[in-house]
C-alpha positions as CSV (number, residue, x, y, z in Angstrom):
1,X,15.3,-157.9,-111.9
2,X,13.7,-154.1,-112.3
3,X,15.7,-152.0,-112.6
4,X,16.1,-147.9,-112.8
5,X,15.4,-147.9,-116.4
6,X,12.3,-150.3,-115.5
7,X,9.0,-148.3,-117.3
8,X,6.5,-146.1,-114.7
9,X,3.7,-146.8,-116.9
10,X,2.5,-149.9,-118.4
11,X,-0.7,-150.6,-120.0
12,X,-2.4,-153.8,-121.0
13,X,-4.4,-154.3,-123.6
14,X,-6.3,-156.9,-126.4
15,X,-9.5,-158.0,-126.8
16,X,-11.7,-159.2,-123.7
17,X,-11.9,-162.4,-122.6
18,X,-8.3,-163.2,-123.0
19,X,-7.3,-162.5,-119.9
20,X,-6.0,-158.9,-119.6
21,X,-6.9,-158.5,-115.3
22,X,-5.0,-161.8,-114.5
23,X,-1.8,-160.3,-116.3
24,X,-2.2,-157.1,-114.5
25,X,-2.5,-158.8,-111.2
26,X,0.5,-161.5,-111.7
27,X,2.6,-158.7,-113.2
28,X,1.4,-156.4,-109.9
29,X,2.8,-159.1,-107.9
30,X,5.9,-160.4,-109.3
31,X,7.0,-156.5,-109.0
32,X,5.9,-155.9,-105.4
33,X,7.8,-158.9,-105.4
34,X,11.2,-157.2,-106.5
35,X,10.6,-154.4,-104.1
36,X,9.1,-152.0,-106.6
37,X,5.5,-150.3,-106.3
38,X,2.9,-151.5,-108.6
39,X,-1.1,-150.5,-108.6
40,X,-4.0,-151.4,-111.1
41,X,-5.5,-148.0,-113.3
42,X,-8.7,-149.4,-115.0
43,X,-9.2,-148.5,-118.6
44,X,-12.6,-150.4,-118.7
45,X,-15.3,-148.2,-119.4
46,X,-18.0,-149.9,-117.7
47,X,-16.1,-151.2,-114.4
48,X,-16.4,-147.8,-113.9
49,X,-19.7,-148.3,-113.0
50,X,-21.1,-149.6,-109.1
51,X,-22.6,-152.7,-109.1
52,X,-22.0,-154.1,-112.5
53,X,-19.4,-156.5,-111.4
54,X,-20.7,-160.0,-113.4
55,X,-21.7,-158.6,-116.7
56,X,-18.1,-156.9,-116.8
57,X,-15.9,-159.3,-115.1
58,X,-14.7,-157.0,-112.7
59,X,-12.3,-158.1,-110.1
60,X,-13.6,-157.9,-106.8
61,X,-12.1,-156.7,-103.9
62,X,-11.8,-160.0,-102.2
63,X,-9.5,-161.1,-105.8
64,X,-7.4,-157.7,-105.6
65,X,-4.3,-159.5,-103.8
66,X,-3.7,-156.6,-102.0
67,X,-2.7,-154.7,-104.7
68,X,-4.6,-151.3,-105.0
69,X,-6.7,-150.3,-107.9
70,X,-7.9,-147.2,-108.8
71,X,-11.2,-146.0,-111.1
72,X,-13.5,-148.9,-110.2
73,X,-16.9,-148.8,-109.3
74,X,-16.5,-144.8,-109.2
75,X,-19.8,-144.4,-111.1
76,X,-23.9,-144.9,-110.3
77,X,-25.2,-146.9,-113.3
78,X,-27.3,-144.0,-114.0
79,X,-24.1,-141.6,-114.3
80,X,-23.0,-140.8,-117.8
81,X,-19.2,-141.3,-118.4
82,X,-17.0,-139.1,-120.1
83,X,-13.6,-140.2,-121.5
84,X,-12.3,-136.4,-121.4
85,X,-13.1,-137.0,-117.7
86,X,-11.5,-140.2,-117.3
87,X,-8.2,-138.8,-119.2
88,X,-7.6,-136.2,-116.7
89,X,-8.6,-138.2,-113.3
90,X,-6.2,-141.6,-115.0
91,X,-3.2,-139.3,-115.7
92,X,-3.5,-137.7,-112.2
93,X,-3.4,-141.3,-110.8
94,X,-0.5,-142.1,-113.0
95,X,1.3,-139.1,-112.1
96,X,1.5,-139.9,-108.6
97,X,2.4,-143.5,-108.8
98,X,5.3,-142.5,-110.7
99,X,6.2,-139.7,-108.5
100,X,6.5,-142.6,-105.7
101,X,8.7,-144.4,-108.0
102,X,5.6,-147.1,-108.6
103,X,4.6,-148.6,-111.5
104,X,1.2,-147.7,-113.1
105,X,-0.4,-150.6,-114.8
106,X,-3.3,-149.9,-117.1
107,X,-5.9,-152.7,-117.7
108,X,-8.8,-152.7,-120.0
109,X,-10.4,-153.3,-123.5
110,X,-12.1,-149.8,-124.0
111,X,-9.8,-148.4,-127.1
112,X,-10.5,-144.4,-126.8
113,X,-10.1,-144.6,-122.8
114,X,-6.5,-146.3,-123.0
115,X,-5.4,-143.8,-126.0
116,X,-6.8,-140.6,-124.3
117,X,-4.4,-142.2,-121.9
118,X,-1.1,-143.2,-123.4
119,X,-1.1,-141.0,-126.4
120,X,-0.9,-136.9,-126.7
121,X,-4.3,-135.7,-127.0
122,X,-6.6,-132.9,-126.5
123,X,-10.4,-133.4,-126.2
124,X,-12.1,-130.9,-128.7
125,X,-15.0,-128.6,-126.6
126,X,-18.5,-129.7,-126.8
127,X,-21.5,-127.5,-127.8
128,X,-24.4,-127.5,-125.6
129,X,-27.1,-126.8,-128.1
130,X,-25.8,-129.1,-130.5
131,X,-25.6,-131.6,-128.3
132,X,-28.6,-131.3,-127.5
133,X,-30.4,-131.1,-130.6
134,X,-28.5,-134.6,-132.0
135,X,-29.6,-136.4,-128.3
136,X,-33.1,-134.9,-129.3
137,X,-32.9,-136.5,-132.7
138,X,-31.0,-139.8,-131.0
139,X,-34.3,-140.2,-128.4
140,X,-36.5,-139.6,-131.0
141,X,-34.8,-142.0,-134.5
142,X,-32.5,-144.2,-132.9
143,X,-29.3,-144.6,-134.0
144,X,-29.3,-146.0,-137.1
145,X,-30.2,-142.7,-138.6
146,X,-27.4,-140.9,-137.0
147,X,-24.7,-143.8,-138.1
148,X,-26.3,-143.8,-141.6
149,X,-24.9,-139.7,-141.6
150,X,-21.8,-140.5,-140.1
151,X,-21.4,-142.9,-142.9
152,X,-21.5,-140.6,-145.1
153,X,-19.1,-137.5,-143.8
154,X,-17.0,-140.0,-141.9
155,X,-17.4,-143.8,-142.9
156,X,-13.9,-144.8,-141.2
157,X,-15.6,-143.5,-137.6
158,X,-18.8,-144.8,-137.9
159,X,-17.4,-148.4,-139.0
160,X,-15.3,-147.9,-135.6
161,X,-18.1,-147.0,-133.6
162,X,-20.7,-149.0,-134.8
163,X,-24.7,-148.9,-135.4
164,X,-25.7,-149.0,-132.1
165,X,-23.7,-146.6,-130.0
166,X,-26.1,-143.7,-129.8
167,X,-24.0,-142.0,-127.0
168,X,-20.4,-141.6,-129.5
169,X,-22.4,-141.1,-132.8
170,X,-23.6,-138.1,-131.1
171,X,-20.4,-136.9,-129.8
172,X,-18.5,-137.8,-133.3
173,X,-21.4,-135.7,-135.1
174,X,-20.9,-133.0,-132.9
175,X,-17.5,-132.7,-132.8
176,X,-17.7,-132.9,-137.1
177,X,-20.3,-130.0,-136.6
178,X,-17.9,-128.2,-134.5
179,X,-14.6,-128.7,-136.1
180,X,-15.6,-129.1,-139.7
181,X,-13.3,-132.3,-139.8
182,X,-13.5,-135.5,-139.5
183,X,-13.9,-137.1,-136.5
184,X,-11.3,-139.3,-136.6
185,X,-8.9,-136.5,-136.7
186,X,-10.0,-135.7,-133.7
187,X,-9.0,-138.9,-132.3
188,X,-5.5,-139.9,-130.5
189,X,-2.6,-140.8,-133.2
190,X,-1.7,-144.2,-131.7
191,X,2.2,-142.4,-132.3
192,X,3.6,-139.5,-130.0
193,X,3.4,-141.0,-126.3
194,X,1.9,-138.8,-123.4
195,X,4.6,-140.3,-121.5
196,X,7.5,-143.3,-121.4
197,X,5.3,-146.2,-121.3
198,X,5.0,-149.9,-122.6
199,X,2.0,-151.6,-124.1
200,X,2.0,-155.1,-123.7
201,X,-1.3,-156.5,-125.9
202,X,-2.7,-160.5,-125.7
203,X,-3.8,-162.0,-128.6
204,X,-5.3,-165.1,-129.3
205,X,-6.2,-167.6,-132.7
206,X,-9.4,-166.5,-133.6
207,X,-11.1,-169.7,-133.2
208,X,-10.4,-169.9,-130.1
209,X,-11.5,-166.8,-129.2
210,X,-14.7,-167.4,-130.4
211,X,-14.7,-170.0,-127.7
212,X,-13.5,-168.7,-125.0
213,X,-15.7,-165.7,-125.8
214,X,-19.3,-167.4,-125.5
215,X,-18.3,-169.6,-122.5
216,X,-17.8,-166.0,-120.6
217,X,-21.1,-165.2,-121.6
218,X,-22.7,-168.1,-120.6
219,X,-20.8,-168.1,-117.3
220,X,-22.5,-164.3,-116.9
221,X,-25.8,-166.1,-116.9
222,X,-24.9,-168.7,-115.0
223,X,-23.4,-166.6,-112.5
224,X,-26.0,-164.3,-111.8
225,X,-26.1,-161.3,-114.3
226,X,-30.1,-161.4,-114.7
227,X,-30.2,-161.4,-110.5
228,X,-27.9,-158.3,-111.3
229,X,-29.5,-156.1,-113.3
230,X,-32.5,-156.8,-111.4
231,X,-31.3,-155.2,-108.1
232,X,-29.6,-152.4,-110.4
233,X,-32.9,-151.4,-112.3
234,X,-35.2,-149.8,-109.8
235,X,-32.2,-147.4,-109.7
236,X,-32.2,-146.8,-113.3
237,X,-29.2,-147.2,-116.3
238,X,-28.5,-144.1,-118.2
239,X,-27.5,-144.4,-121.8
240,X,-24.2,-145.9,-121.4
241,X,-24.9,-148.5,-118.6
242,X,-27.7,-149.2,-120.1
243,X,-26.2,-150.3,-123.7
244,X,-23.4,-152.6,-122.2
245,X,-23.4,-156.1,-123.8
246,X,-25.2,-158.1,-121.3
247,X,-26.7,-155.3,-119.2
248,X,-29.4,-154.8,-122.0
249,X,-30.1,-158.4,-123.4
250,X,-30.8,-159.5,-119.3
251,X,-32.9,-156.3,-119.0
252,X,-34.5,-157.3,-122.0
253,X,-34.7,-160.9,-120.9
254,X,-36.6,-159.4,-117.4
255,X,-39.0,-157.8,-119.3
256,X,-40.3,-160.6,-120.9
257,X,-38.5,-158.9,-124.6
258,X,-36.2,-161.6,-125.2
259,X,-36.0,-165.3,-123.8
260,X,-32.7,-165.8,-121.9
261,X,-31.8,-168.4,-125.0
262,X,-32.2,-165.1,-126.9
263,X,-30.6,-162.7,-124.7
264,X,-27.6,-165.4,-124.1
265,X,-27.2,-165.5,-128.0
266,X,-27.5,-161.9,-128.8
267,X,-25.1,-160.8,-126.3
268,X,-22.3,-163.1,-127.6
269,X,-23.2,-162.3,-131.0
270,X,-22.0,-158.4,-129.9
271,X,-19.1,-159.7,-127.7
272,X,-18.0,-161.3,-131.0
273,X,-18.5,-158.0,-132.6
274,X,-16.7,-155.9,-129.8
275,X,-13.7,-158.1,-129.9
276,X,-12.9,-157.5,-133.9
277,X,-13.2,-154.2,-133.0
278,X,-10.8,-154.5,-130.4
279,X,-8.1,-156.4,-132.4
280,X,-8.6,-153.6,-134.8
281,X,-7.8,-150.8,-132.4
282,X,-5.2,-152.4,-130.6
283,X,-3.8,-153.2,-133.6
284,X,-2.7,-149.7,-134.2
285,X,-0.6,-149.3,-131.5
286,X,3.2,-149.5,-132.9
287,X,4.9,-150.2,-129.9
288,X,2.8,-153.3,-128.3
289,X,5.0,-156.5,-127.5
290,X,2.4,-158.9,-128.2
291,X,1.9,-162.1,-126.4
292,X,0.3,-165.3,-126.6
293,X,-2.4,-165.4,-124.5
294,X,-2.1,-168.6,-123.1
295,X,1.8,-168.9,-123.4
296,X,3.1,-170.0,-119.7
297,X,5.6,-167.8,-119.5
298,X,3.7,-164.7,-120.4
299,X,4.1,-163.2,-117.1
300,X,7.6,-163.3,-117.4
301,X,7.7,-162.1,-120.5
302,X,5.6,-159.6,-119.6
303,X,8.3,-158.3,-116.8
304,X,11.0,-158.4,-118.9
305,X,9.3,-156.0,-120.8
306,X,8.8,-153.5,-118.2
307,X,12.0,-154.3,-117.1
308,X,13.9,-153.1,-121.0
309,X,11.4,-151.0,-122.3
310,X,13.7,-150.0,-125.0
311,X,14.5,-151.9,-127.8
């Protein structure tokens, strides 16, 4: 039974593929069940996005349960998202669940948009020129030169953030340019809460991961993604859209860059990637009652968590 003490805010986290949105949806359900409020925040940064529903296994309306979810499909493809943005729009959600006595359940696998969440942080400002100048130098090199000189001031963000993320190698450059620190001090300390909350994170044997991880992207074939991205490019992807795992290996694939056994191969090689860097993150967060998984109770583990959120 929830009770009074029960937690307003939960959030649900691990690497994708393990099955983060079913959790969320049972655990939705269950509570409705006891009476009490529960919607669906989504901390996935590209469900943000209209239209790209297969390559992000979005749940779609018709899967909701009734249950309401907020920041989906909130986004044109060609929009740019910001996590400073998303912060302040999320905890405004949040805030008014709990003021209805609800319980907000965060869902999603994008690390720096479920810590600008949970934990007390402050954005640092942004320079226009400087931005500018280190997009300029992003169109005009590529990435790889702007990781190799985050390497070298900051080697702990760029290992975090990767070769190929042109968009937050710019923004972790700038905000070193600005501040005169290192980025990662800039970044949430997974330790003083923005609020009461419980993290409840899935984790899985590797091996099987690595399974269950390249039959999703097959399945994003199969199911459609390359018909997707078709009707989606005449509109255009901006930077962001346009690097999500799937999004660009199927845009390659239409324009004849990669064959589909190519794109289908290079895709899971990064979904591979993004999940170690997942477990990493995650793996930070002190407080996180993991679960199996695939354990059969997990759901009710997962209530009785929310239900004593103290130890």
């Amino acid at each position: 039974m929830v009770t009074d003490a029960a937690a307003r805010l939960v959030a649900i986290v691990g690497p994708t593929g393990t099955g983060k949105s079913a959790l969320a949806l049972d655990l939705a359900e269950r509570l409705r069940a006891t009476g009490r409020d529960a919607e669906i925040i989504n901390a996935d940064a590209m469900q943000l996005y209209r239209g790209m529903d297969i390559g992000t296994a979005k749940v779609l309306p018709a899967e909701r349960r009734g249950i309401p979810h907020h920041l989906l499909d909130v986004l044109e493809p060609r929009d740019e998202a910001s996590v400073a943005r998303y912060q302040t729009v999320a905890r405004a959600v949040i805030d008014e669940i709990v003021e209805r006595e609800g319980v907000a359940i965060l869902v999603g696998g994008s690390g720096l948009y479920v810590s600008s969440v949970l934990y007390d942080f402050q954005f640092p400002g942004t320079d226009p020129q400087i931005r500018a100048r280190l997009e300029a130098e992003l169109e005009s090199a590529g990435p790889g030169i702007l990781h190799r000189r985050l390497r070298e001031v900051d080697p702990a963000a760029a290992e975090a953030i990767g070769p190929a993320n042109g968009r937050r190698l710019v923004r972790a450059l700038e905000v070193i340019e600005l501040t005169g620190a290192p980025f990662g001090a800039g970044l949430p300390e997974e330790t003083r809460l923005w609020r009461p909350s419980v993290t409840i994170g899935f984790r899985v044997e590797r091996e099987r991961l690595v399974q269950r991880l390249d039959a999703r992207v097959l399945a994003m074939w199969r199911d459609g993604l390359v018909a997707e991205v078709e009707r989606l490019l005449p509109a255009g992807f901006g930077v962001t859209a346009s690097r999500a795992i799937g999004y660009a290996q199927a845009t390659a694939q239409l324009r004849g860059e990669l064959t589909e056994q190519q794109a289908i191969e290079q895709a899971a090689a990064l979904t591979r990637r993004y999940a170690r860097r997942q477990v990493g993150w995650f793996g930070r967060y002190r407080q996180t009652r993991w679960l199996e998984a695939d354990a059969p109770d997990r759901v009710d583990a997962a209530l009785a968590a929310v239900a004593r959120p103290a130890d």
